[in-house]
Backbone as numpy.savetxt, mean C-alpha at the origin, in Angstrom:
# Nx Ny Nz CAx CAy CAz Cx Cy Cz
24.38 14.68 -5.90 23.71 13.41 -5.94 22.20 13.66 -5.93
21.77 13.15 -7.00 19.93 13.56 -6.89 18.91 11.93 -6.02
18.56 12.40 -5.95 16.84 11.89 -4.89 16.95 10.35 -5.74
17.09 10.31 -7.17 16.90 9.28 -7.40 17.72 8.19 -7.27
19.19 8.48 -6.99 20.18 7.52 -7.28 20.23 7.33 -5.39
19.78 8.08 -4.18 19.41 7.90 -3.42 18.55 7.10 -3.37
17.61 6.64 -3.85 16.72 5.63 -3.70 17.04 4.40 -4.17
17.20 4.55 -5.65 17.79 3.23 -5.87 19.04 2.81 -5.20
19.86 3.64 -4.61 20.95 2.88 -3.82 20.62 2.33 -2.47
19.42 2.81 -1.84 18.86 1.74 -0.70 17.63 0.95 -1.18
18.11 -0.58 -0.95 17.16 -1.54 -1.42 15.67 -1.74 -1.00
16.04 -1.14 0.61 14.25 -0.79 1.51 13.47 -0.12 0.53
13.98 0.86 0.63 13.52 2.19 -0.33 12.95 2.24 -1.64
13.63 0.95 -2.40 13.11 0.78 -3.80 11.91 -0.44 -3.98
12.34 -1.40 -2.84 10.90 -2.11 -2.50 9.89 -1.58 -2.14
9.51 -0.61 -1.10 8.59 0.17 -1.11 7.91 1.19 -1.98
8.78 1.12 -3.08 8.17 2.00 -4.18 7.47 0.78 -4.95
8.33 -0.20 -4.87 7.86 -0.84 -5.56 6.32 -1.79 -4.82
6.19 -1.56 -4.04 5.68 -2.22 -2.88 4.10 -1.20 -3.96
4.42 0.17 -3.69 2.91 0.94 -3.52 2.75 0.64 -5.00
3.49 0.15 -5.83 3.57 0.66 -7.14 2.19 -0.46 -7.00
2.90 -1.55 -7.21 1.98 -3.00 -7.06 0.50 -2.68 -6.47
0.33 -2.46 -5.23 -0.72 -1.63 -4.73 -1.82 -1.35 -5.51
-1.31 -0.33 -5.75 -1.62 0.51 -6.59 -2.21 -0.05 -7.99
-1.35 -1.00 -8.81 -2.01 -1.43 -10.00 -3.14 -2.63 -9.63
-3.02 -3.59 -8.69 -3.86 -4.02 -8.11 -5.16 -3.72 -8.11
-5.47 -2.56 -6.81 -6.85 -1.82 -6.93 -7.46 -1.09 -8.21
-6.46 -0.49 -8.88 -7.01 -0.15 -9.74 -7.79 -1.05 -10.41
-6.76 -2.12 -10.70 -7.16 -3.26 -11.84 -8.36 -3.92 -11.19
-8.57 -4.17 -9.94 -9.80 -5.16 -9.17 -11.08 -3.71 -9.51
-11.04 -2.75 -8.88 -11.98 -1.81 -10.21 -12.56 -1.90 -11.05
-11.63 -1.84 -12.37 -11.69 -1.96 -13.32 -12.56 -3.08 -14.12
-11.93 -4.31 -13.28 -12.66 -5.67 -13.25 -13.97 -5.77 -13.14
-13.74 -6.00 -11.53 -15.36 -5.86 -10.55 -15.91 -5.15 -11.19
-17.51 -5.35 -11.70 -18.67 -4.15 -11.62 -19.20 -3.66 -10.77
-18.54 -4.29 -9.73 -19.69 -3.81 -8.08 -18.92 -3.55 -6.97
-17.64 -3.02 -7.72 -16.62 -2.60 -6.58 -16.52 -1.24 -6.24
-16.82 -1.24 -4.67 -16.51 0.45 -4.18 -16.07 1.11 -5.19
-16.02 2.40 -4.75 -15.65 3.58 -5.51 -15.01 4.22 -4.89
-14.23 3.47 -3.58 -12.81 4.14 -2.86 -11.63 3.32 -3.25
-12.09 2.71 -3.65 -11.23 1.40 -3.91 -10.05 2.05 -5.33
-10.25 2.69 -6.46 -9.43 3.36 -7.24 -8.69 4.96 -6.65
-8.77 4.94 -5.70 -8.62 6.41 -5.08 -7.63 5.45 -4.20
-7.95 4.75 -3.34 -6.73 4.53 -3.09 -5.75 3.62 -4.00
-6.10 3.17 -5.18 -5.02 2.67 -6.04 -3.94 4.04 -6.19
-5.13 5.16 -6.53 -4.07 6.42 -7.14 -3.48 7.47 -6.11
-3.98 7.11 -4.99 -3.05 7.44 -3.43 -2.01 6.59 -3.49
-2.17 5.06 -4.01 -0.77 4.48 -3.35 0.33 4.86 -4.80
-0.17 4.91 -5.75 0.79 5.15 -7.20 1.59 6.46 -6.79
0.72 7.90 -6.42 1.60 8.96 -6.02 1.92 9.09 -4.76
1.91 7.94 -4.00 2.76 7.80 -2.79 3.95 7.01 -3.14
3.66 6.13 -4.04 5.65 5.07 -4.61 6.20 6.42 -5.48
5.56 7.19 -6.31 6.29 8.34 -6.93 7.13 9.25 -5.79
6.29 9.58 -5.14 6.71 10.47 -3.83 8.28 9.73 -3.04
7.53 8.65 -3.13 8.61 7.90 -2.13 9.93 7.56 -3.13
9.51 7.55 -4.12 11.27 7.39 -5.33 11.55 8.62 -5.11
10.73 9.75 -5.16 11.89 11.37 -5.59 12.10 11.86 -3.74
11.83 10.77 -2.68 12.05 11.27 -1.95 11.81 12.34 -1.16
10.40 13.15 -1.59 9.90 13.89 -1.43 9.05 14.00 0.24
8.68 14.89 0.82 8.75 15.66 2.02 7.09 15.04 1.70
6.20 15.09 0.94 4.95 15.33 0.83 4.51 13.51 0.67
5.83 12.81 0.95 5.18 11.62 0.87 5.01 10.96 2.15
5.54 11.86 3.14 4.95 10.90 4.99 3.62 11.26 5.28
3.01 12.33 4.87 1.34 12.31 5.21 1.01 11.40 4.48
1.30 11.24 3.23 0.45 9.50 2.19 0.57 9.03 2.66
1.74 8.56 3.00 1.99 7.18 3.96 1.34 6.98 4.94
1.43 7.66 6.14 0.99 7.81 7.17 -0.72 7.69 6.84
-1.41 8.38 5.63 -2.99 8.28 5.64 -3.23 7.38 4.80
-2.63 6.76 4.17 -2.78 5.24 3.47 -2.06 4.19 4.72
-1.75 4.11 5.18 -1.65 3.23 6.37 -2.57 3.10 7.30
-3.10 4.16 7.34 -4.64 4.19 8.66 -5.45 3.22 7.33
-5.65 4.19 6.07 -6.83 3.58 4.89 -6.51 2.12 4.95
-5.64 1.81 4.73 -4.77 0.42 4.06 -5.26 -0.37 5.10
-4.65 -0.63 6.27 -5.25 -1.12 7.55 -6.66 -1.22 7.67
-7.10 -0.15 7.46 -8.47 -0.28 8.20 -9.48 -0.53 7.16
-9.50 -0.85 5.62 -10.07 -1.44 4.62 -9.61 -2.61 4.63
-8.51 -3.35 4.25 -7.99 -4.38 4.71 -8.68 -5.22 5.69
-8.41 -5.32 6.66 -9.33 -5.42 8.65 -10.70 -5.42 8.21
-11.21 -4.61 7.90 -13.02 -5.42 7.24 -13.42 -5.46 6.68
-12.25 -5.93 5.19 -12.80 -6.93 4.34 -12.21 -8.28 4.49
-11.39 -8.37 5.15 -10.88 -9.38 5.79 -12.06 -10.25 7.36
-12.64 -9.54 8.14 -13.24 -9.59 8.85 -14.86 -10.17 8.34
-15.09 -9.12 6.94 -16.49 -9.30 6.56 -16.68 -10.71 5.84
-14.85 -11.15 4.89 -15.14 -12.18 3.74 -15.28 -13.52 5.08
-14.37 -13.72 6.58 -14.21 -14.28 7.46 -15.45 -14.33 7.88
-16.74 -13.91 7.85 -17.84 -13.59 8.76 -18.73 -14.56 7.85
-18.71 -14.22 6.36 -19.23 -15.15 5.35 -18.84 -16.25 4.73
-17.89 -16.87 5.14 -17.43 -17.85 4.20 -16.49 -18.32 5.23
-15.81 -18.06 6.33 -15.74 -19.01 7.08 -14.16 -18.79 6.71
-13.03 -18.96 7.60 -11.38 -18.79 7.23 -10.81 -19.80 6.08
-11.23 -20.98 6.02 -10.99 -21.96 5.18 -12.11 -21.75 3.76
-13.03 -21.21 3.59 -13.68 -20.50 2.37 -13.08 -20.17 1.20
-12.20 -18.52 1.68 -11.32 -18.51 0.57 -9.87 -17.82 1.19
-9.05 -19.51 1.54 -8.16 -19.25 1.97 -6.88 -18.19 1.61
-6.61 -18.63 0.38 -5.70 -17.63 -0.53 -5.73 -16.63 -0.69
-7.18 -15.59 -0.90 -7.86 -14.05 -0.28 -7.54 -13.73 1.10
-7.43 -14.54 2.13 -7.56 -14.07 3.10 -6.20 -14.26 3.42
-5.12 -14.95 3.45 -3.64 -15.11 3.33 -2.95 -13.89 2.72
-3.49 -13.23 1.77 -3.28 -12.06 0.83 -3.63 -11.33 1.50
-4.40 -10.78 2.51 -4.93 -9.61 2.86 -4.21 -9.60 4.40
-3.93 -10.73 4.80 -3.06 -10.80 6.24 -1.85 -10.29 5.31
-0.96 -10.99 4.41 0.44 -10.48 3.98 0.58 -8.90 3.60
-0.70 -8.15 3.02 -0.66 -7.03 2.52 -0.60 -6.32 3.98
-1.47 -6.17 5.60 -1.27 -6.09 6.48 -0.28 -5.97 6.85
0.59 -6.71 7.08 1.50 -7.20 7.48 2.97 -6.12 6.63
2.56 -6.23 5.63 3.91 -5.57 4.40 3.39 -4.48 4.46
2.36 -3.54 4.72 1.87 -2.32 4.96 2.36 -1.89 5.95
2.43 -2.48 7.06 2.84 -1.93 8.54 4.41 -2.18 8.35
5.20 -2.59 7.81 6.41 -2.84 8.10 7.01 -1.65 6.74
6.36 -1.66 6.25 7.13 -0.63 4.60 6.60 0.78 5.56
5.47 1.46 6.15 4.89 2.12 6.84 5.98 2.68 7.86
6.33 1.86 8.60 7.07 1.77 9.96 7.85 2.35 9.64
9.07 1.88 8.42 10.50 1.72 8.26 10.26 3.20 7.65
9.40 3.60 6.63 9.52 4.90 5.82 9.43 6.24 6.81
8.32 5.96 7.74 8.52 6.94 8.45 9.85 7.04 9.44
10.13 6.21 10.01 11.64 6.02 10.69 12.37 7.20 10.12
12.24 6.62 8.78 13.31 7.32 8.03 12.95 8.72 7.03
12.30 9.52 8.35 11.97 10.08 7.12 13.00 11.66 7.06
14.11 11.31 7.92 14.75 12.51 7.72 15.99 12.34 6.17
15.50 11.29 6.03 15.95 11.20 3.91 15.19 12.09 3.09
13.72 12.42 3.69 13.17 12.82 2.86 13.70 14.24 2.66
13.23 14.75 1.51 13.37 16.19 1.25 12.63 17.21 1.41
């Protein structure tokens, strides 16, 4: 039985790939966009892309990503969330800031569960 049919046969497992995948095209794409967007901001798009790769083949080398995109994730998240809250007030731009609590929130729980489990990995 290979790594992959392991993954797709647990549904956690394939949301969280799919989870970083999203992530991942996200930052890139807000990048790409923005002219005046950080320049950590695509580094961690392409941390979270070969962390959902990692995490489909099940691979051993994907709980340090995790684990250091969860500190990143969190703690970029937390103050730009904090900074857009400081300027514009919670009701400003509600829907940004609803998005950045849910990404929080789905970070720490995809985070949690992967490491739990990480004696799947290989």
């Amino acid at each position: 039985m290979t790594s992959e049919t392991n993954t797709t046969k647990n549904p956690i497992m394939l949301i969280s790939t799919i989870f970083y995948i999203a992530v991942g095209i996200v930052l890139i794409g807000y990048f790409a966009i923005e002219s005046g967007a950080p320049a950590h901001i695509p580094i961690l798009g392409i941390l979270s892309l070969l962390t959902a790769y990692l995490v489909f083949r099940l691979s051993k080398w994907a709980l340090p990503l995790i684990a250091g995109l969860f500190v990143t994730g969190i703690t970029f998240a937390a103050t730009t969330l904090a900074d857009s809250v400081t300027l514009q007030g919670f009701d400003g731009a509600i829907l940004f800031h609803i998005a950045l609590i849910a990404y929080m929130i789905i970070l720490l729980i995809v985070s949690v569960y992967l490491l739990a489990k990480r004696q799947n990995f290989n």
